[in-house]
N, C-alpha and C positions, 0 to 999 in steps of 0.2 A: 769306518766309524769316525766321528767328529765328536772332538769336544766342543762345547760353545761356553762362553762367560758370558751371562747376559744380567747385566748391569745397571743400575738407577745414576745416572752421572760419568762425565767424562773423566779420566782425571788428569786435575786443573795445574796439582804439580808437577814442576816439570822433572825436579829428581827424579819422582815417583813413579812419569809417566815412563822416563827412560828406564827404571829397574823392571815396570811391568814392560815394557818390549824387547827389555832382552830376555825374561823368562819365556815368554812367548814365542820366542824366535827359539831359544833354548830347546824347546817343550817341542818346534814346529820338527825338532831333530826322526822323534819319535812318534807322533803324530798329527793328526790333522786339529787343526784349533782355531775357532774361530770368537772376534769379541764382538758383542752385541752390544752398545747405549741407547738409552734412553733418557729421553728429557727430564731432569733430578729439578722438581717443582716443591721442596722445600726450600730453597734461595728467596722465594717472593709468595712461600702460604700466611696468607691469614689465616685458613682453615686448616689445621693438619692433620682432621680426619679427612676434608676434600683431596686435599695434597696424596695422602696416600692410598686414595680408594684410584687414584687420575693416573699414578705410578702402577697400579697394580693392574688396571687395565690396558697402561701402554708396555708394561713386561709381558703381558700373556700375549698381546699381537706379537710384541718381536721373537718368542719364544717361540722354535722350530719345532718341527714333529719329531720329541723326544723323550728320554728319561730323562723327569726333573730333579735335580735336587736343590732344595733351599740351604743357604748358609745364616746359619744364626746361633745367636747364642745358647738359647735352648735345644739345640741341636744334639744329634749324640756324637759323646765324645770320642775320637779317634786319634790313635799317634803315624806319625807319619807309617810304619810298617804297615799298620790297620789301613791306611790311606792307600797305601801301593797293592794291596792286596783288595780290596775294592776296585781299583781302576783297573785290574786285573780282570776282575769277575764283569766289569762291564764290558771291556773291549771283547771279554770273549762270547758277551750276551748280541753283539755288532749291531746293539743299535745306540744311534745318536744320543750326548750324555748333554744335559743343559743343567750348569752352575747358576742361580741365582739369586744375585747379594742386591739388597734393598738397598734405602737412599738412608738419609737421614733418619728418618718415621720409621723403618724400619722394614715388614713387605705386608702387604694387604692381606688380609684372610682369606682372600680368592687364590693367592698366587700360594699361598703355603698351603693350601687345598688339593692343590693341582699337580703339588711336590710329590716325590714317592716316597722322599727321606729327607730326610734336614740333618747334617753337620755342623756342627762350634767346632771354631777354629782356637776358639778360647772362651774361659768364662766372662773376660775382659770387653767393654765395649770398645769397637777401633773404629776412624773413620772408614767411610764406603772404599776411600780410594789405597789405604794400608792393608784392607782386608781383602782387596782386589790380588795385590802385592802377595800379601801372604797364600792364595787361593793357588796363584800362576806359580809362584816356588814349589808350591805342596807338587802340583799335578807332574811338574820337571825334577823333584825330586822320588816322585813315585816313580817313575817311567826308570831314573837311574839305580832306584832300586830293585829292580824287578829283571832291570840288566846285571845285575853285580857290577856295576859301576863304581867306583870309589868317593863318588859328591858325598852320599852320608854316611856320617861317622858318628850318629845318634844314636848306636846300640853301647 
């Protein structure tokens, strides 16, 4: 089984980028993970319903044959245990799991269509590239909880 992050934008920060590559690397401990971008076409919309209908059909190309889940605010709420015990119940379903966080606009009606669930990671809105951040902690602190590892200490 693979996880995949597949994503509307690179990210551009470089902190940011280096916390999400060593979750990633982290995460690479206990499983397979891969991240997926796409070209993030709110930087230069005039149109930001074109912008996100152009984001939604270039997420469903890069999206592999999997289970989808969307990330979003509307999403249902999970705390990290609820989080570890989901990626539980997927690795043990062994098929391929696809994370997918919109851009700016947010994700097309196609792509949240196509989802099988959607999660918030808060009710707060964050950028793509913190939400990215918090996505790849989540996934490296469920794998450490499901090991009895000692990372969290959130109960």
């Amino acid at each position: 089984m693979t996880f995949h992050v597949v994503a509307v934008g690179r990210v551009r920060n470089r902190d940011l980028a280096t916390l999400c590559d060593d979750y990633a690397a982290r995460t690479r401990h206990y499983a397979k993970l891969e991240i997926h971008e796409i070209p993030d076409k709110s930087r230069q919309a005039k149109d930001p319903a074109r912008a996100l209908r152009e984001e939604g059909r270039a997420l469903l190309r890069a999206i592999p044959d999997a289970r989808l889940v969307a990330l979003c605010r509307d999403g249902r709420r999970v705390d990290s245990r609820a989080f570890a015990g989901r990626l539980e119940r997927w690795q043990q379903d062994g098929r391929d799991l696809a994370f997918v966080i919109g851009g700016a606009f947010g994700l097309d009606t196609a792509v949240r269509q196509a989802c099988e669930e959607a999660i918030s990671l808060s009710d707060m809105t964050y950028p793509h590239e913190v939400a990215r951040l918090m996505l790849l902690e989540q996934i490296y602190r469920g794998h450490t909880i499901l090991r009895g590892e000692p990372y969290h200490k959130g109960d």
